[in-house]
N, C-alpha and C positions, 0 to 999 in steps of 0.2 A: 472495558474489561468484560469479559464471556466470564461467567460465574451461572453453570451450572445449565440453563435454557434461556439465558436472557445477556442482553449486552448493556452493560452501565455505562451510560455516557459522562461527561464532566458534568455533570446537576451538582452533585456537593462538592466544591473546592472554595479555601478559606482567601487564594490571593493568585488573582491571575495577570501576567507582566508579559509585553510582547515587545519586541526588538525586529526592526526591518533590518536587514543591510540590503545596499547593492552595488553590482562594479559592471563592469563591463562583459564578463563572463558570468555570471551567475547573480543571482537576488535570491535572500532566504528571508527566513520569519524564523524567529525563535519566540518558544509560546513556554514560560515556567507557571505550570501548575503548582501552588503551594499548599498542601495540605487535602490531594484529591481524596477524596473517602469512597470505599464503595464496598459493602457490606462492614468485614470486621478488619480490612486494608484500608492504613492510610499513609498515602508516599505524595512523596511530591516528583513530578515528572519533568523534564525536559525535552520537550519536543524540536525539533529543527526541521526544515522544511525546504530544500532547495530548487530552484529551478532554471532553466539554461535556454536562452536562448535559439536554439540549433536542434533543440530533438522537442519530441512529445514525451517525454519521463519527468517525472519528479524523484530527487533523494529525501527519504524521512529517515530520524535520528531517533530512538528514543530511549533515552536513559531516566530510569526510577531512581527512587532513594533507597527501595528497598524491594528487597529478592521478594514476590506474590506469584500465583497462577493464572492465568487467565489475560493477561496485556493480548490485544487484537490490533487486527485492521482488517478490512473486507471490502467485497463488492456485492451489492445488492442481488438477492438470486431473483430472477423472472421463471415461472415457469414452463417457458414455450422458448428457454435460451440457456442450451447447455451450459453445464460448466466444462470448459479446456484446463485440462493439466498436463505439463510436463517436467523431464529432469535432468540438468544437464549429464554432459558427458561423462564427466566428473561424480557426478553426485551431489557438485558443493553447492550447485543454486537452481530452485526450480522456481517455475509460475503458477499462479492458476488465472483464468483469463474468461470470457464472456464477450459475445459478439455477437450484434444484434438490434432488431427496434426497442430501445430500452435508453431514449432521450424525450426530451415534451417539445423539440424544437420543432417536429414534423412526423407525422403519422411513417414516413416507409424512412426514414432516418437512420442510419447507422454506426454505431458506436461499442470499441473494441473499449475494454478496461480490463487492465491486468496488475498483478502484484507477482515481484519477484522479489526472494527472500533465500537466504541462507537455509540449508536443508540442519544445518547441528544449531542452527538458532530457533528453528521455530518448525510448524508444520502445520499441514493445510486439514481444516474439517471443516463438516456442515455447522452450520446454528440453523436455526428454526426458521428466520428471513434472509440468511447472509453466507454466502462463501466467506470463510473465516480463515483467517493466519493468524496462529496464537501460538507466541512469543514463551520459549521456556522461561523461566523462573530467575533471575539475573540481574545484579544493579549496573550489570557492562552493559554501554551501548550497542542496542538493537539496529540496525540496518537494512532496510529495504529500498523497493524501487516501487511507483504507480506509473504507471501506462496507459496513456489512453489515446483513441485516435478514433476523430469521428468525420463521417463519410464527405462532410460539406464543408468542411475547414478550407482554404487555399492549399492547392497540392496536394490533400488530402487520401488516406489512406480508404479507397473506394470497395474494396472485396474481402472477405471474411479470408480467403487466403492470402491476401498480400498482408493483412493484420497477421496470420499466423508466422508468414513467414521476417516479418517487421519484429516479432517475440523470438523466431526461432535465435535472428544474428545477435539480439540482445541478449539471450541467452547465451550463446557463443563469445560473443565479448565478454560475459562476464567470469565464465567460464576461462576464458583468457588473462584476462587483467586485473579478477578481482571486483572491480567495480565498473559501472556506466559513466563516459564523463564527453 
């Protein structure tokens, strides 16, 4: 939670439950925070976590108990590594993204990470260490996407532009369909 200069992680929660599935097309984790606290908010959350075989995206779910300011997710900001934003066609879903040496696996190593998010769900600012997406105020489930693609993986996505252009069709799919699948 972003409350005001600072980001509250899960440090106070009274009951935390986790659930694997998996199939053939996808494996998720569902993680029920019971009782998170973080200042004078206290909800309990449901996180869902999806991931597929076939791309480099993750689907995150997250549903509160109750309507607060400040629900996030981010990517660490580097100084010497832009932030990319952009918005789809539509309007209805943008990214913000980072690419760059910004892994500990190898000094010239690189690594895209991105977060796409519904534009009337949420919207992108700075925090003080973090490109931030912070989530309006809402007990409906929240919806995003993580992205990442780093330089040395098999087949791997090798150039800051092929990363861009890898965001742009995600964008356009989503733009398209709604969702990434």
């Amino acid at each position: 939670r972003f409350t005001g200069d600072t980001i509250a992680h899960f440090n106070e929660v009274e009951k935390t439950q986790v659930k694997v599935d998996n199939s053939n097309s996808s494996s998720s984790i569902t993680i029920d925070y019971k009782g998170w606290k973080t200042g004078d908010v206290t909800t309990d959350l449901e996180s869902v976590i999806h991931i597929f075989p076939e791309d480099r995206f993750l689907k995150a779910e997250l549903t509160p108990s109750v309507s607060f300011d400040g629900l996030a997710t981010g990517i660490v900001k580097f100084d010497d590594i832009p932030l990319m934003q952009e918005t789809s066609e539509t309007g209805e879903w943008a990214y913000i993204a980072t690419y760059g040496v910004q892994t500990l696996a190898g000094e010239n190593d690189k690594l895209g990470m991105a977060i796409f998010y519904k534009t009337d769900e949420a919207k992108a600012i700075e925090g003080p260490h973090d490109h931030l997406v912070v989530f309006n105020p809402s007990t409906e489930k929240q919806t995003y996407y993580i992205h990442s693609a780093w330089n040395q993986e098999k087949d791997g996505i090798k150039s800051e532009e092929a990363f861009k252009q890898d965001l742009q069709a995600k964008l356009s799919e989503l733009d398209n369909n709604g969702k990434l699948e």
